[in-house]
N, C-alpha and C positions, 0 to 999 in steps of 0.2 A: 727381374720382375720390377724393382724402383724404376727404371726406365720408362715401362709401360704404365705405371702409374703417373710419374710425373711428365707424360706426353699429352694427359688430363690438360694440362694447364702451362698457361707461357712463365716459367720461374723468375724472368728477367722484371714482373709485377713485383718484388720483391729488393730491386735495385735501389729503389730511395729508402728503405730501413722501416720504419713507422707504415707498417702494414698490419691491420686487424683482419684473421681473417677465420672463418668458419664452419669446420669441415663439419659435414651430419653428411651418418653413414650407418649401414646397420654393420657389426661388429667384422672383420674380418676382411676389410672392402681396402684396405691397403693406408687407412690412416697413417702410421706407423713408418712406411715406407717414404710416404709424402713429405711428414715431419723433417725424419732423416735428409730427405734430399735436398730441402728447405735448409738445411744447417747446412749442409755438405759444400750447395750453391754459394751460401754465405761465408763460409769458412768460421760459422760460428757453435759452440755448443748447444746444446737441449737442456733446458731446465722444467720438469714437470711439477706442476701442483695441481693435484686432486680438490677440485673442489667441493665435493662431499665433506671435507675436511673442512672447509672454510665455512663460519656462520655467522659471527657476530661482528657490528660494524667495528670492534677494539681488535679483533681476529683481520678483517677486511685490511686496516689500517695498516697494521703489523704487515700482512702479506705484499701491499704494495712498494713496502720498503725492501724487498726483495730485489728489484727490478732495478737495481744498479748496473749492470754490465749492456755490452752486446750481447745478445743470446737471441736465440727462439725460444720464449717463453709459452710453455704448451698447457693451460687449460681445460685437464679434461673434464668431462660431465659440467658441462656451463651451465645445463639446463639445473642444476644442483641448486643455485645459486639461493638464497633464502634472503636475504637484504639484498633488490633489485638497486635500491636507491645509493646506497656507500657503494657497490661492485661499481656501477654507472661512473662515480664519483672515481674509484679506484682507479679504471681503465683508462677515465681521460687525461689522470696525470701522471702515467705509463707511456702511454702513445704520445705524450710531450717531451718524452725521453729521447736524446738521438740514439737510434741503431735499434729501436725497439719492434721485435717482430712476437705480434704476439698470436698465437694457433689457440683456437676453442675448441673443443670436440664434444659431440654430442653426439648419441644414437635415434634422441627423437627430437628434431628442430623447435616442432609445435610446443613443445617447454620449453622451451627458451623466450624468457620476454622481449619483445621487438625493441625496448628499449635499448638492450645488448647491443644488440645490431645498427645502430644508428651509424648515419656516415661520419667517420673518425674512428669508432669503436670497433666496432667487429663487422666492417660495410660488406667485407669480398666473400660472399658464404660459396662454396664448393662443394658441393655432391659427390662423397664416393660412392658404386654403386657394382652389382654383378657383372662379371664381362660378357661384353656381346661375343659375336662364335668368331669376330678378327681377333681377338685381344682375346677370347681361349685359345687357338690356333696359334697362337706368337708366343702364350707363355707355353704353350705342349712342346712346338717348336726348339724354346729354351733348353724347355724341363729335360726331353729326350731328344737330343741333340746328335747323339753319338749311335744314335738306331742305326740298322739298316736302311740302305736307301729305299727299297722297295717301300718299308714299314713309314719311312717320311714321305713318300710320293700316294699313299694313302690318308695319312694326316692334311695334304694341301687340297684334296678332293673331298673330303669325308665332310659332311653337312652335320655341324656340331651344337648342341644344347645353347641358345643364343639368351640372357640373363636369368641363368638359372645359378650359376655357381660365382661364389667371391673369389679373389685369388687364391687366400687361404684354403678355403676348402677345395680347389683344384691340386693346390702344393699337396695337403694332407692326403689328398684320393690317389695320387701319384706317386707316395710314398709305401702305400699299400699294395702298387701292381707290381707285376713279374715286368713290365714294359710299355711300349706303345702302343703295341696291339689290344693288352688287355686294358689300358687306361683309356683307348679308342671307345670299344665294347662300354666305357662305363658313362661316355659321355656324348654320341651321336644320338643324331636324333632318327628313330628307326622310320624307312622307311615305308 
């Protein structure tokens, strides 16, 4: 499934180090995956801070001292943020860091002050979002791989639910069926 996630976007944006970048997604839409693949690409770890957690600019201060190594430093709920003005401050002397890659995640953009997003800061924003019926079809494909052929040569004809479902919630509905047959049944579109 990281594959088809990270087919979203060219990772090779990621080769000069100092990249800010944006993902807003409603929960389940393969952030997660992204992240991962982002370190993987890099050959670097994931460090997360919850920004909920962070508030005051002595807290703001503290946290950017953090940001010592290579990593993917992952920021979730940006839109959290509560001192717009020290985070601003925080991020541009992060991204002056070399190898500094830093991920924002949020579930609603519209809180996030555009400030954030300035070019330097968090400029690359990316969309994760429901799969269309190619990208359900590839991950069903994956998921029951080992079906009968007959049951796969149904799956490549079968007209499927096209942004309705996140990956997640396909992995979980797939988790639940006896097969392809009945996880077909739970996601074409009737004709």
């Amino acid at each position: 499934m990281d594959s088809m996630i990270t087919n979203k976007i060219n990772l090779s944006v990621f080769d000069n180090r100092n990249v800010g970048v944006l993902l807003h997604s409603e929960p389940g839409t393969g952030e997660t995956a992204l992240i991962r693949a982002i370190a993987n690409y890099l050959n670097y770890s994931v460090r997360i801070v919850d920004m909920q957690n962070i508030g005051t600019i002595e807290t703001i201060e503290q946290f950017s001292t953090l940001f010592n190594t290579s990593a993917v430093y992952v920021l979730e709920n940006i839109d959290c943020v509560k001192d717009v003005e020290a985070m601003c401050s925080a991020l541009d002397s992060i991204m002056k860091q070399s190898g500094c890659v830093l991920v924002a995640t949020t579930n609603n953009i519209d809180r996030v002050d555009p400030s954030l997003m300035k070019e330097g800061r968090l400029s690359l924003k990316i969309e994760l979002g429901k799969f269309d019926e190619e990208e359900t079809r590839n991950l069903l494909a994956l998921m029951f791989k080992d079906s009968p052929a007959d049951e796969l040569s149904k799956l490549k004809t079968a007209k499927l639910a096209s942004g309705v479902y996140t990956p997640a919630k396909l992995v979980e509905m797939a988790a639940g069926c006896s097969g392809l047959v009945d996880m077909l049944d739970r996601v074409v579109v009737p004709s």
